[in-house]
C-alpha positions as CSV (number, residue, x, y, z in Angstrom):
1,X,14.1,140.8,-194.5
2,X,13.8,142.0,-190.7
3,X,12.7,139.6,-188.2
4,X,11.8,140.8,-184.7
5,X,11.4,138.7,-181.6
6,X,11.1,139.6,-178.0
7,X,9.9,138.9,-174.7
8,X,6.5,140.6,-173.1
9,X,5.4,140.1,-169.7
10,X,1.6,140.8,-169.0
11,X,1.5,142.0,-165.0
12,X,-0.9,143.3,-162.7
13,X,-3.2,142.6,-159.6
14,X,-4.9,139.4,-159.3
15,X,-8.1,139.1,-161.8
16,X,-7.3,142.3,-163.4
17,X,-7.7,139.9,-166.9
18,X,-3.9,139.1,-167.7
19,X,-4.9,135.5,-168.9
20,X,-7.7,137.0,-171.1
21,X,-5.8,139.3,-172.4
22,X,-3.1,137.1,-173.2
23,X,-5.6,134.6,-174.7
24,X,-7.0,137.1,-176.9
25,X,-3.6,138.2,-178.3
26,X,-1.8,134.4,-178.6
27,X,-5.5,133.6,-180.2
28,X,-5.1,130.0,-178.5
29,X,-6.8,129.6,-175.1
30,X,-3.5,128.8,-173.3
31,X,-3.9,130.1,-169.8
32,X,-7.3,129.2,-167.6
33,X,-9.7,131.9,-166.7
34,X,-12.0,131.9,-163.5
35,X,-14.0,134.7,-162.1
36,X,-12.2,134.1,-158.7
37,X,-8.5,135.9,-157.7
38,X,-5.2,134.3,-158.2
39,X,-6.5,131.6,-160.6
40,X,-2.5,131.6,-162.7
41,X,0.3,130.4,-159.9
42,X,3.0,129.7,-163.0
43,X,4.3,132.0,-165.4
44,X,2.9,130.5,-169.0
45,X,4.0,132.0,-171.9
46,X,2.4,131.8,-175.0
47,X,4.1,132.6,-178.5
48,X,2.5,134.6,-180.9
49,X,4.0,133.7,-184.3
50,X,4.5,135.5,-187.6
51,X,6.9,135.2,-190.7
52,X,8.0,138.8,-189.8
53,X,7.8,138.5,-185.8
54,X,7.7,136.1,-182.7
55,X,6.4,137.5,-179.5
56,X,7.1,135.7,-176.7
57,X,4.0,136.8,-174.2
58,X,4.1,135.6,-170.8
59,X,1.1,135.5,-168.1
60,X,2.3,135.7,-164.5
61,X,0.3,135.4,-161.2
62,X,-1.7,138.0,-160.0
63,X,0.7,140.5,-157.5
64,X,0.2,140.5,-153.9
65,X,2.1,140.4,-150.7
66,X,3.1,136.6,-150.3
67,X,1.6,135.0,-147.1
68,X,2.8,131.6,-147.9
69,X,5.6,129.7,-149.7
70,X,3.2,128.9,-152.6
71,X,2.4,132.5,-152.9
72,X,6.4,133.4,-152.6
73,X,6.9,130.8,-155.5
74,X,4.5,132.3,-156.9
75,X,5.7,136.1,-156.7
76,X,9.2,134.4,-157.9
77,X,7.5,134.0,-161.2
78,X,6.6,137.0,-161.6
79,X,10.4,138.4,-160.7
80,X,11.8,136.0,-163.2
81,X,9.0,137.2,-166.0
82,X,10.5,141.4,-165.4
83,X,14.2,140.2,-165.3
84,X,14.1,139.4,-168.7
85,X,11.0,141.6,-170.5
86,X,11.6,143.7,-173.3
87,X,8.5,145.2,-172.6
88,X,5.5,145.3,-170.2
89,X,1.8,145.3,-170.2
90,X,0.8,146.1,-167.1
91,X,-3.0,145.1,-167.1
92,X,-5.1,147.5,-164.3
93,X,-8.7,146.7,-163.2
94,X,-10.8,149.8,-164.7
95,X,-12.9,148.6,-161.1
96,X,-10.0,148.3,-159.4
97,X,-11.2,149.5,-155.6
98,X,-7.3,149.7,-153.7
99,X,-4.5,151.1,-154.7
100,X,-2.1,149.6,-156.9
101,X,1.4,150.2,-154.8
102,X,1.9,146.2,-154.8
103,X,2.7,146.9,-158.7
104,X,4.4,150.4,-158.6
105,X,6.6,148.8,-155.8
106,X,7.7,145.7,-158.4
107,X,8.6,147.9,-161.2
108,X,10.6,150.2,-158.6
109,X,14.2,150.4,-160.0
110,X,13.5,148.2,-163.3
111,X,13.8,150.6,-166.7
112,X,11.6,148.6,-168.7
113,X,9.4,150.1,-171.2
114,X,5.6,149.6,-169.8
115,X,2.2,149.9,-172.0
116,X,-0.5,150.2,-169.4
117,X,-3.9,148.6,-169.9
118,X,-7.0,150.0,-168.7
119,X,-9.5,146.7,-168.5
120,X,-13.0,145.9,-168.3
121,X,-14.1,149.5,-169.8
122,X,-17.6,147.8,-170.7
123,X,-18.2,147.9,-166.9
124,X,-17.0,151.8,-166.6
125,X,-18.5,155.6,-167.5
126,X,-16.0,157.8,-169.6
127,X,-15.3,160.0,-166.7
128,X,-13.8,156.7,-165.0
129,X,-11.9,155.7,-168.1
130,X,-10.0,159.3,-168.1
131,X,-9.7,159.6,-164.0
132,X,-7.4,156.4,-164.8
133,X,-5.5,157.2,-167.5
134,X,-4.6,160.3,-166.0
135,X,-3.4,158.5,-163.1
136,X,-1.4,155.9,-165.1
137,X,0.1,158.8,-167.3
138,X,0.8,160.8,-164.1
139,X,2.5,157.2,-161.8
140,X,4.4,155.6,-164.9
141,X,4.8,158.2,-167.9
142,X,4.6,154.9,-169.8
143,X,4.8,154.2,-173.2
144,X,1.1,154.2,-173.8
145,X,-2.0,154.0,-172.4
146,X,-5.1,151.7,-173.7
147,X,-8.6,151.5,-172.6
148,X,-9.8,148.1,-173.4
149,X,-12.0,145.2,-172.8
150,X,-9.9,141.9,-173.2
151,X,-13.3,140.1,-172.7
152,X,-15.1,141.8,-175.3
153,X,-11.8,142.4,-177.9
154,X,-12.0,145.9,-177.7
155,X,-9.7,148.6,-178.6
156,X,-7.0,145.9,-178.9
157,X,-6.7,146.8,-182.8
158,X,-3.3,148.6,-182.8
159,X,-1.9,147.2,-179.6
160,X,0.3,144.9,-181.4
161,X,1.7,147.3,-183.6
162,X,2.6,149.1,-180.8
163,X,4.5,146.2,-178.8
164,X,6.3,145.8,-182.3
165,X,7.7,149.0,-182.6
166,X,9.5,148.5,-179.0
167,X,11.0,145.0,-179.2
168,X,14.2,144.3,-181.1
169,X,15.6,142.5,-184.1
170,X,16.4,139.3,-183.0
171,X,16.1,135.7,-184.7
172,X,12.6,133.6,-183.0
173,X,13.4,132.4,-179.6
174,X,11.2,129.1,-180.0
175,X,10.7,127.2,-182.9
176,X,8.1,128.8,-185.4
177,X,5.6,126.2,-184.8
178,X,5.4,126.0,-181.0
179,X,2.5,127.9,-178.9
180,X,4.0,127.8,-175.4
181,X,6.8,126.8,-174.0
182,X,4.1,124.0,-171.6
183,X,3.7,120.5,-172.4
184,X,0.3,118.5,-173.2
185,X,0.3,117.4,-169.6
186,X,0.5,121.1,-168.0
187,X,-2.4,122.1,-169.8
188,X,-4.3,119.2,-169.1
189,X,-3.7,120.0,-165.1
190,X,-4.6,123.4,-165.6
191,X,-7.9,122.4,-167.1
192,X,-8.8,120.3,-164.8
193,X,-7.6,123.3,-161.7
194,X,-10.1,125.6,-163.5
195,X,-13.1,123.4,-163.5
196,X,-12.6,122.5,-159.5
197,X,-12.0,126.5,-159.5
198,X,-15.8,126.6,-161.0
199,X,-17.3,124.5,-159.3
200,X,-16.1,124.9,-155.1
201,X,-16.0,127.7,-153.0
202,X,-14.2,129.5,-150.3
203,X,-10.6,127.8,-149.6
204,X,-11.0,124.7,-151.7
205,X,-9.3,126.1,-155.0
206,X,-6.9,127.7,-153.6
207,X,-6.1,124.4,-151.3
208,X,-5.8,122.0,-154.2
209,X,-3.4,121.2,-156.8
210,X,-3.7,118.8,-159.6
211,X,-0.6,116.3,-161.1
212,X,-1.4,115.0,-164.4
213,X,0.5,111.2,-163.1
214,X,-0.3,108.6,-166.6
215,X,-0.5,110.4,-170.2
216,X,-0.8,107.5,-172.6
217,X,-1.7,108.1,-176.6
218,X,-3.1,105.8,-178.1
219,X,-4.2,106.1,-181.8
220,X,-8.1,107.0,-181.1
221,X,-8.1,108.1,-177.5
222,X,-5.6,109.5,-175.0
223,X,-5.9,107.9,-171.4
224,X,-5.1,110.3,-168.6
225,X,-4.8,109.7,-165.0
226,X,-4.5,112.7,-162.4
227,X,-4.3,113.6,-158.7
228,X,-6.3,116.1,-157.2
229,X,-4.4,117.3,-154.0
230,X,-5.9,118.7,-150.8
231,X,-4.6,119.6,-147.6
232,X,-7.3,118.1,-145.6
233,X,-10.1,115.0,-145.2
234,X,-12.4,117.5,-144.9
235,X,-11.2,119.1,-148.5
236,X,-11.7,115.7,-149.6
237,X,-14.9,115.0,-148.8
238,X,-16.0,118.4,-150.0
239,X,-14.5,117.5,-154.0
240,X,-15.8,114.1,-154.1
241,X,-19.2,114.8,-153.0
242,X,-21.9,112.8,-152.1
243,X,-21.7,109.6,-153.9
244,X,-18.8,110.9,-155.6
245,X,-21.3,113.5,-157.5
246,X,-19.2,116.2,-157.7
247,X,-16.0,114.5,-158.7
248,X,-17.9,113.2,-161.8
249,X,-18.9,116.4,-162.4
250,X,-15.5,118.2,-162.3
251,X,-14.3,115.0,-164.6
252,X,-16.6,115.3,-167.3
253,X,-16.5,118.9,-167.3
254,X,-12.6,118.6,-167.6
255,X,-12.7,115.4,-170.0
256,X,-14.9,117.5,-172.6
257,X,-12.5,120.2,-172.1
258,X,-9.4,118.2,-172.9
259,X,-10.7,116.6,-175.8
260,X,-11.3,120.1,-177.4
261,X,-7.8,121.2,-176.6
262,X,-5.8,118.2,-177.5
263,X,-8.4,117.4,-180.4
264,X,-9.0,113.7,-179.9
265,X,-11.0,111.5,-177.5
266,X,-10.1,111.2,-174.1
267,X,-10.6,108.8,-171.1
268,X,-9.8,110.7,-167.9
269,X,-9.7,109.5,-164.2
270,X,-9.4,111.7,-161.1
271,X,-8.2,110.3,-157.9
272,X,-8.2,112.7,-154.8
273,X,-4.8,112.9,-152.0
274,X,-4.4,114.4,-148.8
275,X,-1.0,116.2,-148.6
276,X,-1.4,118.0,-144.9
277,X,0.1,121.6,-145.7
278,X,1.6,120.9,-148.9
279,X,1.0,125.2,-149.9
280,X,4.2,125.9,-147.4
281,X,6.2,122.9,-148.0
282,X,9.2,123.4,-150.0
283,X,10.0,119.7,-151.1
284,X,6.0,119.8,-152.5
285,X,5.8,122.4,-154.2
286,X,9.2,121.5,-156.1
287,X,7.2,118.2,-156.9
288,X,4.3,120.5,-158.2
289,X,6.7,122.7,-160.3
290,X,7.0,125.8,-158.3
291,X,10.2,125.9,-156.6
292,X,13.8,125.8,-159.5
């Protein structure tokens, strides 16, 4: 019997609903999902698994032109995730107000088969929904074009059979049982990333960073330290809140959270750090995982 296996990177502008998407397909809730832009910084991949198949998705950063050296790192993710697809799904906003040159110019000079995704269609009339597939069809000549909503499952029936017929026979990458290629620990720091991404406003999410620094299992409960870092006091301040309201709520928030992804009980503490300009310091953001 066949076996197929292959490598599928989701890509688009930020909040287009790559993570949703690629939630919806793994059918675990690997990568977090906020309402703001540029919630994913890493590349996550999450592994679809069948006795017949293993598809190997990966959700990369929103693209944009890189202001910083986190954004660079960033945008290095997403180069890594095209250099060795088998296929794309290049997710496009339905909404999607500017143009979309920041994506054409990526897949300039890369012959790599592309399925375009027309999102968030519940928001749009069918006269929108054809304007941009004719657009797609007439920028890309792709292999297909969906209109979906990731959000609501719709009109992804099918999709998978179509990412099957373009990737090749090849034994499973990653062993049958595995989800993602993250650890426990990742995930936990994501979690926790989404819920400060919730809950603040204006620069804080995109100033902070969390390290998951003690992950102890014990037989009833997990105990999990972590460092929320910020670039300022004044960051600080603003994420512990008065009387340390706020960081209590982020924490519970994140604690209930963690139990229902790792399944068990969990004790959580949060401790906040000020690292001045850690977003454009290269020896950071190797700590934080960003730079190889």
């Amino acid at each position: 019997m066949t076996h197929k296996a292959g490598f599928v990177s989701i890509i688009g502008k930020p909040n287009a609903g790559k993570s949703t998407l690629m939630n919806v397909l793994v059918g675990e809730r690997l990568s977090i999902i906020t309402p703001k832009a540029q919630t994913t910084r890493h590349r996550i991949l999450g592994i679809l698994n069948e006795p017949e198949y293993q598809i190997v998705f990966s959700d990369t950063p929103g693209i944009i032109k890189p202001k910083y050296s986190l954004q660079e790192s960033m945008m290095s993710f997403v180069n890594g995730s095209l250099t060795d697809a088998d296929l794309l799904l290049l997710v496009s906003d339905i909404n999607e107000t500017h143009d979309e040159t920041d994506v054409l110019e990526k897949l300039e000079n890369r012959n790599i088969p592309t399925i375009v995704l027309i999102n968030k269609i519940d928001q749009a009339t069918q006269e929108q929904v054809e304007e941009k597939i004719a657009f797609w069809q007439r920028k890309l000549n792709p292999l297909a074009v969906y209109a979906i909503s990731a959000l609501h499952k719709a009109n992804i029936d099918g999709l998978l059979e179509q990412i099957l017929l373009h990737l090749p026979e090849h034994p499973p990458y990653y062993d049958k049982e595995e989800l993602s290629d993250r650890s426990e620990r990742f995930f936990i720091s994501e979690i926790i990333r989404e819920k400060i991404f919730n809950n603040y406003q204006k620069e804080i999410p995109y100033s902070t960073e969390v390290v998951v620094t003690a992950f102890q299992e014990e037989e009833k409960i997990n105990r999990i330290s972590a460092e929320i870092i910020v670039e300022r006091d004044s960051q600080k301040n603003i994420l512990i809140g008065k009387g340390g309201s706020m960081l209590k709520k982020v924490g519970t928030e994140a604690r209930l959270e963690a139990e229902k992804f790792l399944g068990k009980k969990v004790f959580l503490e949060l401790f906040v750090k000020v690292v001045p300009d850690w977003r454009s310091k290269k020896a950071q953001l190797r700590r934080f995982g960003y730079e190889n």
